[in-house]
C-alpha positions as CSV (number, residue, x, y, z in Angstrom):
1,X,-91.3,51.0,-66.1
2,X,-90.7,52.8,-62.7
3,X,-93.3,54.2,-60.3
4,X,-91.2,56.4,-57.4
5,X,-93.2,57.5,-54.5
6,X,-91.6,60.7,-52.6
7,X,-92.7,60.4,-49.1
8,X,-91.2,61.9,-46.0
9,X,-91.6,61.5,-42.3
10,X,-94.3,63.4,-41.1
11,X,-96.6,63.1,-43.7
12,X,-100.0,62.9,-43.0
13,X,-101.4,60.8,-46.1
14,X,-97.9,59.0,-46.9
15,X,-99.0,55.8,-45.1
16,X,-102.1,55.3,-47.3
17,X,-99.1,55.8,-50.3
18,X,-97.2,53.1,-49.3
19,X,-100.6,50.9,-49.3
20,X,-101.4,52.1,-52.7
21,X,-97.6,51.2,-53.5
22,X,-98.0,47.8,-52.7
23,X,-101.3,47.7,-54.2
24,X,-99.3,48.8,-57.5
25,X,-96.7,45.7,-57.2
26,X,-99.4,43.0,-57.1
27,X,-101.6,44.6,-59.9
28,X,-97.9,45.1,-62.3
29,X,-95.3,42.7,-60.8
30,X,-93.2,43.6,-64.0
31,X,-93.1,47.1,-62.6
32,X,-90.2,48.3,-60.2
33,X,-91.7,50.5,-57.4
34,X,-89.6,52.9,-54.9
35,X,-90.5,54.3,-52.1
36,X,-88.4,57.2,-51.7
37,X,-87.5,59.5,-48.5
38,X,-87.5,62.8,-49.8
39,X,-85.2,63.8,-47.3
40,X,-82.6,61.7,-48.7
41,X,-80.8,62.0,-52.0
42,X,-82.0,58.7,-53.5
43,X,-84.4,60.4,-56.0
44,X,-83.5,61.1,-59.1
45,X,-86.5,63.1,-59.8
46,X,-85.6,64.8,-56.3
47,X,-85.7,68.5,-57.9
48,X,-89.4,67.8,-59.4
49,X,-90.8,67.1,-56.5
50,X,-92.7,70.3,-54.4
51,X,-95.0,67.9,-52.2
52,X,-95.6,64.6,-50.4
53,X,-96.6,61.9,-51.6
54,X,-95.5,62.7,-55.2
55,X,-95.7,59.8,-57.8
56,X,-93.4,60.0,-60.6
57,X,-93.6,57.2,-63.4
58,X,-90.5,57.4,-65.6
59,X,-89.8,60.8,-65.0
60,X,-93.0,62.4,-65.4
61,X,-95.6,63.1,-62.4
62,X,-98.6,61.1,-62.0
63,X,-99.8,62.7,-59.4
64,X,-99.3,65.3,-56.4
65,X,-100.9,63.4,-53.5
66,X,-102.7,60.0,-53.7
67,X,-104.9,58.9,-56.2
68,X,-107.4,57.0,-55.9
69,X,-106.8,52.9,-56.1
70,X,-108.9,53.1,-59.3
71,X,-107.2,56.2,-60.9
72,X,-103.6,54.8,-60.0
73,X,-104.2,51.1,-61.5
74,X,-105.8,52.9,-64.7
75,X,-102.9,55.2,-64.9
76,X,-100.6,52.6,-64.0
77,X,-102.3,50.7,-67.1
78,X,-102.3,53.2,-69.9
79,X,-98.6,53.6,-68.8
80,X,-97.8,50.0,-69.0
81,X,-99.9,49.8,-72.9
82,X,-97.5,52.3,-74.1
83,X,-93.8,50.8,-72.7
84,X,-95.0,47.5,-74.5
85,X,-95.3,49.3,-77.9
């Protein structure tokens, strides 16, 4: 499972998305987790992305700005369930 994180300098609520990024690799250590500039062409979900922070898990987004520690872990969760199936 991947979580990507589009952040960009400047952003006002991208800090608290790097917290709630770490927060995601000690609640799913199994889980790869990038932080990725949108101003660079790292992303491969680059095109998808209209607003920072955006949170992508395996291609599909999560969310458009942060969620709330409790929504992300659930989310995060539910996601996790479904890649062990």
């Amino acid at each position: 499972m991947l979580l990507e994180i589009y952040v960009q300098e400047g952003c006002f609520s991208c800090q608290r998305a790097l917290e709630l990024a770490e927060r995601a690799r000690e609640a799913f250590p199994e889980m790869q987790v990038d932080i990725v500039d949108f101003a660079s062409e790292a992303g491969i979900y680059r095109s998808k992305v209209a607003a920072t922070p955006t949170y992508i898990v395996d291609g599909e987004i999560i969310s458009l700005g942060n969620p709330s520690p409790a929504e992300l872990e659930a989310t995060l969760a539910i996601r996790a369930t479904r890649a062990t199936r």
